[in-house]
mmCIF file as gemmi writes it, N, C-alpha and C atoms, coordinates in Angstrom:
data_model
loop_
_atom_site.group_PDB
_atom_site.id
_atom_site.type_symbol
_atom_site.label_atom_id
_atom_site.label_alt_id
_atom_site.label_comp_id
_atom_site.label_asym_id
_atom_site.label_entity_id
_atom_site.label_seq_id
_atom_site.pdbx_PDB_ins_code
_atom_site.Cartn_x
_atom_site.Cartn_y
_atom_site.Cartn_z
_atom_site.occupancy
_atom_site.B_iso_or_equiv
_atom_site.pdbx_formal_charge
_atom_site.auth_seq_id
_atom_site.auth_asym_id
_atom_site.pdbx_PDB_model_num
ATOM 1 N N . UNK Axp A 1 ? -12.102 7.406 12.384 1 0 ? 1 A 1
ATOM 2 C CA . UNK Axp A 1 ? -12.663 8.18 13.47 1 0 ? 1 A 1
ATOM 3 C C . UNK Axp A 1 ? -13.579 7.292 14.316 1 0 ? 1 A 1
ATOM 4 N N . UNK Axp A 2 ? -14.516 6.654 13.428 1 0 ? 2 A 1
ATOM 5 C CA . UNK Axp A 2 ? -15.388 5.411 14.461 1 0 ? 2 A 1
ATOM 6 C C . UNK Axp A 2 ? -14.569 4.82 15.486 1 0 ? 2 A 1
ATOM 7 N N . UNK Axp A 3 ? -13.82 3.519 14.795 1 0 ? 3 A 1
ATOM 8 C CA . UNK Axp A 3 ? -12.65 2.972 15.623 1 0 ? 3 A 1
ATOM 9 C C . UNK Axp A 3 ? -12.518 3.766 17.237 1 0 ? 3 A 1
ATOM 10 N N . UNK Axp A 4 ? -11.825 5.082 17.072 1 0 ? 4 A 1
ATOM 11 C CA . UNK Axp A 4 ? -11.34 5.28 18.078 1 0 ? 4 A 1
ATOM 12 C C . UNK Axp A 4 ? -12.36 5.825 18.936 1 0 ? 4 A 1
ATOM 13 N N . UNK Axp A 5 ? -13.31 6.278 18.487 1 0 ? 5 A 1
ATOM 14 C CA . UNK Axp A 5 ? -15.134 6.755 19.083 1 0 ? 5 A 1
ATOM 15 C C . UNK Axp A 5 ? -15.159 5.644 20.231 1 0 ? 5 A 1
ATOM 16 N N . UNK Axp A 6 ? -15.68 4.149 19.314 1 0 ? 6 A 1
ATOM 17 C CA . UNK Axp A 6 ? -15.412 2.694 19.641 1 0 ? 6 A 1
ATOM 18 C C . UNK Axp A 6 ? -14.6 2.102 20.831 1 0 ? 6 A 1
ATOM 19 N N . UNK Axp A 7 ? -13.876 2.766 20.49 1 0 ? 7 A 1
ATOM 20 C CA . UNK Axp A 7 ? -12.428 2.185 21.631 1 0 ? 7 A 1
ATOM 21 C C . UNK Axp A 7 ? -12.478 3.382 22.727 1 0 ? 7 A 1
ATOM 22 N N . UNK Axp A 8 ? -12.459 4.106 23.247 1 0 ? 8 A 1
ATOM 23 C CA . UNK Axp A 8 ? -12.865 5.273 23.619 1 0 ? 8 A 1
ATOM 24 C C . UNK Axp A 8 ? -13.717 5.324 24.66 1 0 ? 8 A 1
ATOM 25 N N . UNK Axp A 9 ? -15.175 4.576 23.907 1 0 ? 9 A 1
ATOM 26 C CA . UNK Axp A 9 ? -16.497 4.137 24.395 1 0 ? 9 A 1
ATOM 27 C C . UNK Axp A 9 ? -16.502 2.749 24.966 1 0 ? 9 A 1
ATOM 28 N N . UNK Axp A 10 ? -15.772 1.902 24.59 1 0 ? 10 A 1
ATOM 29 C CA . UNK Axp A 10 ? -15.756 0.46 25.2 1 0 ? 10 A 1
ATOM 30 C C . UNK Axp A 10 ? -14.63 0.389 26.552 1 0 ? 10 A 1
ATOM 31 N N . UNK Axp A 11 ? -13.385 1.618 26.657 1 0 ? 11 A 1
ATOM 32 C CA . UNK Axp A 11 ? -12.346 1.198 28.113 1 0 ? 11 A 1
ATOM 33 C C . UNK Axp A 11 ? -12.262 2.706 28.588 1 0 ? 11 A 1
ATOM 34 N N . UNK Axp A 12 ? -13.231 3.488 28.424 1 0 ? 12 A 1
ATOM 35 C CA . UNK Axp A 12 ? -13.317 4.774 28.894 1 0 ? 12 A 1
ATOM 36 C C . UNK Axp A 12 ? -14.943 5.542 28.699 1 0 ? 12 A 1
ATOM 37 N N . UNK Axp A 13 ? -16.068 4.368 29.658 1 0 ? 13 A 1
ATOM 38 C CA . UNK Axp A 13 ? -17.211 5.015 29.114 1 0 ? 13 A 1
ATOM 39 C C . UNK Axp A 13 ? -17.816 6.347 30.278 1 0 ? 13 A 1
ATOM 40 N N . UNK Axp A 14 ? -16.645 6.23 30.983 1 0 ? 14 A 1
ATOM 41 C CA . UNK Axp A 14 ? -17.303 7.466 31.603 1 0 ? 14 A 1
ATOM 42 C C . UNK Axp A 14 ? -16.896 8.742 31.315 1 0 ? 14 A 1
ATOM 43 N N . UNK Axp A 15 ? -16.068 8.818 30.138 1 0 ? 15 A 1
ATOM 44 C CA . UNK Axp A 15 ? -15.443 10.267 29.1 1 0 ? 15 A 1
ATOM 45 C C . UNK Axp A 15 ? -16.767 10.395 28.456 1 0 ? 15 A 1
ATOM 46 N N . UNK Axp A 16 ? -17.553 11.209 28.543 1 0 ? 16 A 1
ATOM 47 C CA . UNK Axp A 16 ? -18.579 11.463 27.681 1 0 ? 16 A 1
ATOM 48 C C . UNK Axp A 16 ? -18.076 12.198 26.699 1 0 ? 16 A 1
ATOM 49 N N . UNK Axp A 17 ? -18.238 11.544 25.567 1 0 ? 17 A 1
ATOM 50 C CA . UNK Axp A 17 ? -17.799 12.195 23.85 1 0 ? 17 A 1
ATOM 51 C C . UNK Axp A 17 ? -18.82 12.806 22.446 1 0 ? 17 A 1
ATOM 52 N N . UNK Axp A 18 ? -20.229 12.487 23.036 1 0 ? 18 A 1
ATOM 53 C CA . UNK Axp A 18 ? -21.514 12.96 22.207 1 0 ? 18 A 1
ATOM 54 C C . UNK Axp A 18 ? -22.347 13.841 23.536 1 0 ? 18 A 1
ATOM 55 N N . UNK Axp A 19 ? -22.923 15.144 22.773 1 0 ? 19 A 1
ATOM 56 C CA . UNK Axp A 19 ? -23.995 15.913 23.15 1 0 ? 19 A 1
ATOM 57 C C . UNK Axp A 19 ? -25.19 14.745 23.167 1 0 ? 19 A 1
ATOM 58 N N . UNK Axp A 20 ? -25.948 15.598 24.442 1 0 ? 20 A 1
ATOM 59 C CA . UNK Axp A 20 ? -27.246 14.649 24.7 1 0 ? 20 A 1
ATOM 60 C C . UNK Axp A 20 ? -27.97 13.994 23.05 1 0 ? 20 A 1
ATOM 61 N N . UNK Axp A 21 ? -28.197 15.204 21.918 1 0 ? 21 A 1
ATOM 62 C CA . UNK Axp A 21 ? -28.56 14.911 21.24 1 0 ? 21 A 1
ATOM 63 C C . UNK Axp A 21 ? -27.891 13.337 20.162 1 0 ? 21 A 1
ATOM 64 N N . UNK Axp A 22 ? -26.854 12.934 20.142 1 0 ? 22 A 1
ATOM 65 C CA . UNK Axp A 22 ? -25.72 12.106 19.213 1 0 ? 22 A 1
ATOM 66 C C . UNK Axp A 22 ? -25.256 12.391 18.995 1 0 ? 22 A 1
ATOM 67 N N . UNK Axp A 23 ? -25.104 13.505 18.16 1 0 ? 23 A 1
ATOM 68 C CA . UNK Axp A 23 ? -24.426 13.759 17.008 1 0 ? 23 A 1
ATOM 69 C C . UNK Axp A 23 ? -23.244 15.128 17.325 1 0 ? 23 A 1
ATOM 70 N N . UNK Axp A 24 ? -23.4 15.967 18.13 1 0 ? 24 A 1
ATOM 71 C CA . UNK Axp A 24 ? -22.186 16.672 17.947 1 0 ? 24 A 1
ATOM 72 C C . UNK Axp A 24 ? -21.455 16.358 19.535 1 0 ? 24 A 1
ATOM 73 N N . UNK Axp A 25 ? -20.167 16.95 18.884 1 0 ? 25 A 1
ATOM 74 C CA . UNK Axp A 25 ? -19.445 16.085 20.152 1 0 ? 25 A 1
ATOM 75 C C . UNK Axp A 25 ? -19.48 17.279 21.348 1 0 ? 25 A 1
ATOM 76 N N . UNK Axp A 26 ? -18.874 16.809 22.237 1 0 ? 26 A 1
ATOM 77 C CA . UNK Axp A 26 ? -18.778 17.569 23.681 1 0 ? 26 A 1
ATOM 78 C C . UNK Axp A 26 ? -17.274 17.774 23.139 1 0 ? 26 A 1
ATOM 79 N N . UNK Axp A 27 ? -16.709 18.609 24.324 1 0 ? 27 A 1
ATOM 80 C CA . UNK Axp A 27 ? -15.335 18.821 23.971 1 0 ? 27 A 1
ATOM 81 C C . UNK Axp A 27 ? -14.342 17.803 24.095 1 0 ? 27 A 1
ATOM 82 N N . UNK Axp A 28 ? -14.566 16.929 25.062 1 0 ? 28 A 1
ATOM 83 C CA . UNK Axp A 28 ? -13.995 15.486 24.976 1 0 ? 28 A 1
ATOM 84 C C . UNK Axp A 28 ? -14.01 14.833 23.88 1 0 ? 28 A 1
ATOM 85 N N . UNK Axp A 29 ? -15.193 14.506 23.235 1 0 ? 29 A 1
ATOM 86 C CA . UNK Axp A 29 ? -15.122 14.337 21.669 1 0 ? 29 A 1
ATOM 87 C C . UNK Axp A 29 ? -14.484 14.75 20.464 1 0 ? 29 A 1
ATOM 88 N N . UNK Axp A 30 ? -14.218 16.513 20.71 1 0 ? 30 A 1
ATOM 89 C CA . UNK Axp A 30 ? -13.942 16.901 19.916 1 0 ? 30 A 1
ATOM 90 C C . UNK Axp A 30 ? -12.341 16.934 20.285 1 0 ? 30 A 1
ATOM 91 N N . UNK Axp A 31 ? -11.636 16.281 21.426 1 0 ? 31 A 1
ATOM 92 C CA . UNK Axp A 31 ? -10.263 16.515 21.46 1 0 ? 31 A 1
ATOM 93 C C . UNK Axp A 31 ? -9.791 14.817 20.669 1 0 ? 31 A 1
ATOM 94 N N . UNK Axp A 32 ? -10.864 14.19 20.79 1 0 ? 32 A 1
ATOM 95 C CA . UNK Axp A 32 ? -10.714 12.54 20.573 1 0 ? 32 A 1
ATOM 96 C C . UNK Axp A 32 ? -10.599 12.94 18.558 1 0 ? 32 A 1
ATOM 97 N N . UNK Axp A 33 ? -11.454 13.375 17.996 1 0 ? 33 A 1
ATOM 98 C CA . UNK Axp A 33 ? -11.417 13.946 17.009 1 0 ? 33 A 1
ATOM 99 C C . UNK Axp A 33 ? -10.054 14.678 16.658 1 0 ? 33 A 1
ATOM 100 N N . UNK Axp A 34 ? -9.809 15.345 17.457 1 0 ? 34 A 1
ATOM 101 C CA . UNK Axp A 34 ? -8.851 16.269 16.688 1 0 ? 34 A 1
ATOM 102 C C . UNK Axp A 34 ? -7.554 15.392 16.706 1 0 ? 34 A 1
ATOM 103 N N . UNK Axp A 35 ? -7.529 14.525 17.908 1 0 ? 35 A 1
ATOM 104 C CA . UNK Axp A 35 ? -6.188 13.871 18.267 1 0 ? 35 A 1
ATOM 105 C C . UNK Axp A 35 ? -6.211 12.454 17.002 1 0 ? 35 A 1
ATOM 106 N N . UNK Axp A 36 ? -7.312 12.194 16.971 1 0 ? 36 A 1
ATOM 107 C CA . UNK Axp A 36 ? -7.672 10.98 15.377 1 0 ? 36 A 1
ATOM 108 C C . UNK Axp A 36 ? -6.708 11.67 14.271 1 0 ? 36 A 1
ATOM 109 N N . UNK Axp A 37 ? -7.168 12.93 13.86 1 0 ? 37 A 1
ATOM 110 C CA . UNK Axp A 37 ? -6.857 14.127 12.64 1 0 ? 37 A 1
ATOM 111 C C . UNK Axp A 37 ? -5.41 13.865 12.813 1 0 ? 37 A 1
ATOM 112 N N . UNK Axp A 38 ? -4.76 14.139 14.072 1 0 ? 38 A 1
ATOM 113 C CA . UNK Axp A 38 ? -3.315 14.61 14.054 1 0 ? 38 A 1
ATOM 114 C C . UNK Axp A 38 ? -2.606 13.559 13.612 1 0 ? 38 A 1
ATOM 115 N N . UNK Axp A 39 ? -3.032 12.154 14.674 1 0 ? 39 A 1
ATOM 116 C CA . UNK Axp A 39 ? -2.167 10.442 14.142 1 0 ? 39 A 1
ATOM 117 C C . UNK Axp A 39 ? -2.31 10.63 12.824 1 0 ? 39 A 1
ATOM 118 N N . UNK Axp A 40 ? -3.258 10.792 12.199 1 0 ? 40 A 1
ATOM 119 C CA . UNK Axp A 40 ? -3.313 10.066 10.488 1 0 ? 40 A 1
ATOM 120 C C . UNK Axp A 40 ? -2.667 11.344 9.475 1 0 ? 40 A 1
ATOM 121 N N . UNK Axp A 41 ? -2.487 12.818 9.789 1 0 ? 41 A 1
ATOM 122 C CA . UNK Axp A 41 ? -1.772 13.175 8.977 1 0 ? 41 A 1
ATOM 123 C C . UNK Axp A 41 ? -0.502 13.002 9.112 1 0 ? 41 A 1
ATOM 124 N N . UNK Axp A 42 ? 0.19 13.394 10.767 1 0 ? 42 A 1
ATOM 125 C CA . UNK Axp A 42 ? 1.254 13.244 11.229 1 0 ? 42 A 1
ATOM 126 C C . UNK Axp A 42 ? 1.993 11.953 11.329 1 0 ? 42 A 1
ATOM 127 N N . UNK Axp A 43 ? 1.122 11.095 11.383 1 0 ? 43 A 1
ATOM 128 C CA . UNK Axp A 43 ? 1.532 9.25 11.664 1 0 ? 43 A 1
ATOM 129 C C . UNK Axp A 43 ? 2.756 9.455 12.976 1 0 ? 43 A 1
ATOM 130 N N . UNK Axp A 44 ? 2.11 10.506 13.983 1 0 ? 44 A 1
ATOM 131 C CA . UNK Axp A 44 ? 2.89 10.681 15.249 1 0 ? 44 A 1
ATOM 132 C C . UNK Axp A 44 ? 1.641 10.316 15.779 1 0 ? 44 A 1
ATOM 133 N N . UNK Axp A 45 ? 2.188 10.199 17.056 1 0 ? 45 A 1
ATOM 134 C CA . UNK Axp A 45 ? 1.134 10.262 18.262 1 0 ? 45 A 1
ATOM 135 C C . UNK Axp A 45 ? 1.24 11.757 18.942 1 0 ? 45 A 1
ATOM 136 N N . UNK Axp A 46 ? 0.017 11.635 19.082 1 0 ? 46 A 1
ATOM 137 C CA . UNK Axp A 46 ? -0.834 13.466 19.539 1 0 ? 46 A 1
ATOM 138 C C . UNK Axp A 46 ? 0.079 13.805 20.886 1 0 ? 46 A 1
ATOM 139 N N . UNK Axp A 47 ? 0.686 14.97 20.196 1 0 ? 47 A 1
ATOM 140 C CA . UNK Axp A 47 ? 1.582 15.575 21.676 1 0 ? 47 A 1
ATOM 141 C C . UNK Axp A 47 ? 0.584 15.638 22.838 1 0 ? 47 A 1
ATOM 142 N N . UNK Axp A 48 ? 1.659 14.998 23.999 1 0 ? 48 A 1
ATOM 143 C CA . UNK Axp A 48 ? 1.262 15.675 25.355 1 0 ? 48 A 1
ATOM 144 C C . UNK Axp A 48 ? 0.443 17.167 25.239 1 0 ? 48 A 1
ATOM 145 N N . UNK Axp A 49 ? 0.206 17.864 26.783 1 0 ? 49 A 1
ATOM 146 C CA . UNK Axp A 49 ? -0.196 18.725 26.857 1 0 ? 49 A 1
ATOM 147 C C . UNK Axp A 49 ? -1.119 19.836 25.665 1 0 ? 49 A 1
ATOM 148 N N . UNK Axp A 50 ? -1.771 18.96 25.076 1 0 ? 50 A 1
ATOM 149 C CA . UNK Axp A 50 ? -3.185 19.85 23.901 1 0 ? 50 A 1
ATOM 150 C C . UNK Axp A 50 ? -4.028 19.568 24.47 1 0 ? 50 A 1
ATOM 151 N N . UNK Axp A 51 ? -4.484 19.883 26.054 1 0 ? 51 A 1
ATOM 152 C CA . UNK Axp A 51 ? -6.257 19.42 26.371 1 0 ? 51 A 1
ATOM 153 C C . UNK Axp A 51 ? -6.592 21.012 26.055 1 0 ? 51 A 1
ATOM 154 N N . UNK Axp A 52 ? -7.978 20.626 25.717 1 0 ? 52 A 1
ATOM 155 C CA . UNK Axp A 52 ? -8.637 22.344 25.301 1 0 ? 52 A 1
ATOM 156 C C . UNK Axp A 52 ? -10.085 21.421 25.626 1 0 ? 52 A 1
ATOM 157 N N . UNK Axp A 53 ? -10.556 21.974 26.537 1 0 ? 53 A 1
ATOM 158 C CA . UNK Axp A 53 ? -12.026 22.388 26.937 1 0 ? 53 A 1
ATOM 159 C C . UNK Axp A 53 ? -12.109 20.82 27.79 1 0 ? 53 A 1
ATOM 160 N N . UNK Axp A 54 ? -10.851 20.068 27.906 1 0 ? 54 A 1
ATOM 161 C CA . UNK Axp A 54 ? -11.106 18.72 29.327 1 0 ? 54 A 1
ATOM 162 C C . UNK Axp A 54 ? -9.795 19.254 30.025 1 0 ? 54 A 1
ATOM 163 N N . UNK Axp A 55 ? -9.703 18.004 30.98 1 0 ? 55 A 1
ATOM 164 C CA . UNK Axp A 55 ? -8.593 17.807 31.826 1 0 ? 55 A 1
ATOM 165 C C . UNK Axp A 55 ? -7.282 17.204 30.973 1 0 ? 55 A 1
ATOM 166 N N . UNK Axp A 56 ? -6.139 17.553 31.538 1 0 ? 56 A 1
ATOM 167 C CA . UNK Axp A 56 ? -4.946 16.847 30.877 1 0 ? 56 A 1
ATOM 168 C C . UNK Axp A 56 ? -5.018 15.525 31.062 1 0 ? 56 A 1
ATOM 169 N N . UNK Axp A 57 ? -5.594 14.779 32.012 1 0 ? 57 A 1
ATOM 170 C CA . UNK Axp A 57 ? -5.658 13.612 32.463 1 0 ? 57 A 1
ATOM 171 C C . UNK Axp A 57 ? -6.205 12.787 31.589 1 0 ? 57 A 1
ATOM 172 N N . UNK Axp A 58 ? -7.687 13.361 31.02 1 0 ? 58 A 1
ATOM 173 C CA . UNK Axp A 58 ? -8.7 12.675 30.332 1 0 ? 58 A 1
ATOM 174 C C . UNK Axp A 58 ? -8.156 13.002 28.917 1 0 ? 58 A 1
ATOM 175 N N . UNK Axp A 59 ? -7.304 14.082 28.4 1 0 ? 59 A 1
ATOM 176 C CA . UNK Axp A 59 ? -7.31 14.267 26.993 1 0 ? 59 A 1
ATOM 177 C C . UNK Axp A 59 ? -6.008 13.084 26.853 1 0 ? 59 A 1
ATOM 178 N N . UNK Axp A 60 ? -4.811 12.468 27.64 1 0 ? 60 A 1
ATOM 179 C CA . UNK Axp A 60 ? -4.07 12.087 27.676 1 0 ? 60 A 1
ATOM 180 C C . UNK Axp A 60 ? -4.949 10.587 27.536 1 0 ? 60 A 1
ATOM 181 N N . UNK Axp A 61 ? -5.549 10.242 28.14 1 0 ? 61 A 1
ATOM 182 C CA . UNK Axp A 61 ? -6.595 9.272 27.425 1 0 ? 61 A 1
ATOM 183 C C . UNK Axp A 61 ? -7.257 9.26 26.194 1 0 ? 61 A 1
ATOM 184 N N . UNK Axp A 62 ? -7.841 9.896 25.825 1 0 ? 62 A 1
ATOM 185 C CA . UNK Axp A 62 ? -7.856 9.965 24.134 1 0 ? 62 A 1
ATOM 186 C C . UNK Axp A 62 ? -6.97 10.078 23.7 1 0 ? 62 A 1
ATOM 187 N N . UNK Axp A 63 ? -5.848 10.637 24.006 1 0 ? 63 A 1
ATOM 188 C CA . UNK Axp A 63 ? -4.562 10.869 22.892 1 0 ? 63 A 1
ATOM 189 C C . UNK Axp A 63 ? -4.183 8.923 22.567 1 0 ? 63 A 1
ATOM 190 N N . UNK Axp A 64 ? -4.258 8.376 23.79 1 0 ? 64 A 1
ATOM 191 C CA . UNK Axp A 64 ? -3.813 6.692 23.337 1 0 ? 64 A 1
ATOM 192 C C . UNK Axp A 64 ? -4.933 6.225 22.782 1 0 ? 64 A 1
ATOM 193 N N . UNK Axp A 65 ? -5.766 6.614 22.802 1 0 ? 65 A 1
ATOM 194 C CA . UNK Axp A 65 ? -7.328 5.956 21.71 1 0 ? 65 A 1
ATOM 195 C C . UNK Axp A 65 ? -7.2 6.39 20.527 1 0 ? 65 A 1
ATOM 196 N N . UNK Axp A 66 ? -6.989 7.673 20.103 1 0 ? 66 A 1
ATOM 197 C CA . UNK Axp A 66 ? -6.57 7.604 18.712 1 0 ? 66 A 1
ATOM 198 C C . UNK Axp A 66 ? -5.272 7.232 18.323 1 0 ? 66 A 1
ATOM 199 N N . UNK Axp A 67 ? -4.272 7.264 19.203 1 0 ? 67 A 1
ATOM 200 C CA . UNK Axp A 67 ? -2.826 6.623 18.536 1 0 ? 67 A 1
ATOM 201 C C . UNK Axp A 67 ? -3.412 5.076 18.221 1 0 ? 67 A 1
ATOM 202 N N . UNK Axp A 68 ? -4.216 4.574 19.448 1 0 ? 68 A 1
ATOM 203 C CA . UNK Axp A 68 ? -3.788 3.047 19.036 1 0 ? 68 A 1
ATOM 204 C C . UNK Axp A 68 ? -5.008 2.622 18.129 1 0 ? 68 A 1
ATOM 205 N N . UNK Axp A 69 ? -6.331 3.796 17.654 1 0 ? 69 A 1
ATOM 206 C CA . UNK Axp A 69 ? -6.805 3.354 16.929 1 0 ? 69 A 1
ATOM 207 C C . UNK Axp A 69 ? -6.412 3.563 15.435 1 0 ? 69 A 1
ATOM 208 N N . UNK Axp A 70 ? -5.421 4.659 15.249 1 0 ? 70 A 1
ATOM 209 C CA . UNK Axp A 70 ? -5.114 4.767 13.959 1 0 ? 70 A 1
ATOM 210 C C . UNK Axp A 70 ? -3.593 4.141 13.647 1 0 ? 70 A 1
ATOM 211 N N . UNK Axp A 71 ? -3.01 3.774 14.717 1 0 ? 71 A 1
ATOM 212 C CA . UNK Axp A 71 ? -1.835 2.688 14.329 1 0 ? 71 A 1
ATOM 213 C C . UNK Axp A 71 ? -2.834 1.229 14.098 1 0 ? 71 A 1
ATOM 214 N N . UNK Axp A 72 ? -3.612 1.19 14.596 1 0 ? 72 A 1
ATOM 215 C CA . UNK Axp A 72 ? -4.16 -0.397 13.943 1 0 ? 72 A 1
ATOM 216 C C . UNK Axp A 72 ? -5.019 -0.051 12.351 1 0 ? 72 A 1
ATOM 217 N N . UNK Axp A 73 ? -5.035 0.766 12.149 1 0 ? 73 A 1
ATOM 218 C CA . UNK Axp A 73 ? -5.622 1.503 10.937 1 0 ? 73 A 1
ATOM 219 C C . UNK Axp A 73 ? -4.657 1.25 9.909 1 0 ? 73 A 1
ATOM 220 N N . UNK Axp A 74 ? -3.587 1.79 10.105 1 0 ? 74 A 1
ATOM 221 C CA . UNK Axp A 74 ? -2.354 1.888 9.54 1 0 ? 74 A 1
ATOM 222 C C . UNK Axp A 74 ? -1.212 0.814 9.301 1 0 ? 74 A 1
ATOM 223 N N . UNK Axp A 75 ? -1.558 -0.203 10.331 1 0 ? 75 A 1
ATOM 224 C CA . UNK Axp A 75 ? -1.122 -1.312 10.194 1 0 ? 75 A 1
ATOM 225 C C . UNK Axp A 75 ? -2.004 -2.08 10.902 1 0 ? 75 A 1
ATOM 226 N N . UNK Axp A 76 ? -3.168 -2.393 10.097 1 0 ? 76 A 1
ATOM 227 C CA . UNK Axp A 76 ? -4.023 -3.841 10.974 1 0 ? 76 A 1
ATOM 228 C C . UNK Axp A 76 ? -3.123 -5.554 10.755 1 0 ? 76 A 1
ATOM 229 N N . UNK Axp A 77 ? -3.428 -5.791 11.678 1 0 ? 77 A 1
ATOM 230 C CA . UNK Axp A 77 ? -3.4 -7.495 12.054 1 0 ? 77 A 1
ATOM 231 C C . UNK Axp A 77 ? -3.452 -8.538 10.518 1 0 ? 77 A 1
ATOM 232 N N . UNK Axp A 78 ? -1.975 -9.065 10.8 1 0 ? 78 A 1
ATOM 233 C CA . UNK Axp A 78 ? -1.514 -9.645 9.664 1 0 ? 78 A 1
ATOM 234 C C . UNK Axp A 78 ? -1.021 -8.936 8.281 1 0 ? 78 A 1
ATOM 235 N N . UNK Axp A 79 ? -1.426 -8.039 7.987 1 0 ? 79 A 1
ATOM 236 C CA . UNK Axp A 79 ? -0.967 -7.075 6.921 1 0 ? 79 A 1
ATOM 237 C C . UNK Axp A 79 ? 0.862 -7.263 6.723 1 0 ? 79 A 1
ATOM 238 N N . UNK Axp A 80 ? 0.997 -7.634 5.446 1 0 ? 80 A 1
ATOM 239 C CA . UNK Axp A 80 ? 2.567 -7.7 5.826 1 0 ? 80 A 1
ATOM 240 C C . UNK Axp A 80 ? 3.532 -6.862 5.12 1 0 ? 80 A 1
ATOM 241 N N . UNK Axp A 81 ? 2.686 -5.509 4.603 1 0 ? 81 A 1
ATOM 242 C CA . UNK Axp A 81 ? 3.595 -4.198 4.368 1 0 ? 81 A 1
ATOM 243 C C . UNK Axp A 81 ? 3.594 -4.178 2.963 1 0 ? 81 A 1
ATOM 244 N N . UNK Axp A 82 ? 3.537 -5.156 1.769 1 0 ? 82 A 1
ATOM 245 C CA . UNK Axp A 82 ? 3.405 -5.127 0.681 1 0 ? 82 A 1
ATOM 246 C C . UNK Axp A 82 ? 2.351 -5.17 0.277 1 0 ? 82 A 1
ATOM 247 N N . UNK Axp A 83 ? 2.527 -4.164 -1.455 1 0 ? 83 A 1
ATOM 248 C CA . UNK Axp A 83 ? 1.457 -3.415 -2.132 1 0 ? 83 A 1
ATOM 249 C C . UNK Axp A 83 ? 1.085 -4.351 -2.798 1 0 ? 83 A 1
């Protein structure tokens, strides 16, 4: 979930994803969240059209922050598939 927070926050910092306070998310956050949840049970990438409480535009942006943070999760750099 960090990772894609991370990634998210470093090529999309004008998606605000934390309440003023830190800690709970805005709804942008919480679609970045939910779309994290979906890659790692599903090991799909988060269908099109699920924005709930942003724009399709901006949730379609998180949807590639958690695909590409939990495909590098799932297969990080150099890893060569054996247990």
């Amino acid at each position: 979930m960090g990772e894609a927070f991370a990634l998210a926050r470093g090529e999309a910092p004008e998606i605000v994803l934390l309440q003023p306070d830190g800690v709970h998310a805005t709804p942008a956050g919480a679609h970045l969240a939910a779309a994290v949840i979906y890659a790692t049970v599903t090991a799909c990438r988060p269908p099109a059209g699920g924005a709930i409480g942003t724009d399709p535009a901006t949730a379609g942006r998180l949807d590639e922050h958690a695909w590409r943070a939990v495909s590098a999760w799932r297969h990080p750099p150099g890893a060569t598939g054996a247990a």
